[in-house]
C-alpha positions in Angstrom: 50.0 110.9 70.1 53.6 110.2 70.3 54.2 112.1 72.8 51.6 110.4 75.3 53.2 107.1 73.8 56.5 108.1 75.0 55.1 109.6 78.7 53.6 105.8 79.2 56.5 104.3 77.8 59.1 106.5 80.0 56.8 105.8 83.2 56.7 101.8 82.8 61.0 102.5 82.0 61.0 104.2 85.6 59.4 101.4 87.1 60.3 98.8 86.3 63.8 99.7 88.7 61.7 99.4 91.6 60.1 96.2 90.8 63.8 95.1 89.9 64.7 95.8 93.3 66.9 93.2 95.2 64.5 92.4 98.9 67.1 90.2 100.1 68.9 93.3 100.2 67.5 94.5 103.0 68.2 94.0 106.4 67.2 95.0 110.0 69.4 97.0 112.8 70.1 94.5 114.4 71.7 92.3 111.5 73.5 95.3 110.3 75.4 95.4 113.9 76.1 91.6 114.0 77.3 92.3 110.6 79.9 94.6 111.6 81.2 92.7 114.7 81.3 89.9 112.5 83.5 91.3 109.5 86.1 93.4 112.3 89.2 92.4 111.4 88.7 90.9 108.0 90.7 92.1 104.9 88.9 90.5 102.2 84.6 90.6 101.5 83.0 88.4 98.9 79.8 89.6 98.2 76.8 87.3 97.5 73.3 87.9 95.5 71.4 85.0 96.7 68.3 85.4 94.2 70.6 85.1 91.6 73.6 83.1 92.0 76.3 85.7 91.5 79.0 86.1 93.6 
């Protein structure tokens, strides 16, 4: 019995990371490559977690 207790309560463990998962994270080809031409020549990135507020 403890064992099945521990499988169920590894497999909620594991995923729960994908629920977790930031979406605004993602982004298409295209805004990947206006990304880059936009950062050329910068020294310095902040970045920026928009669901959350951190920075």
């Amino acid at each position: 019995m403890k064992i099945i207790f521990q499988s169920i309560v590894a497999s909620m463990v594991l995923s729960m990371s994908n629920v977790m998962a930031d979406q605004a994270a993602y982004i298409t080809l295209e805004q990947s490559k206006k990304a880059v031409q936009l950062l050329e020549g910068t020294q310095q990135v902040r970045f920026f977690c928009a669901p959350c507020g951190w920075v």
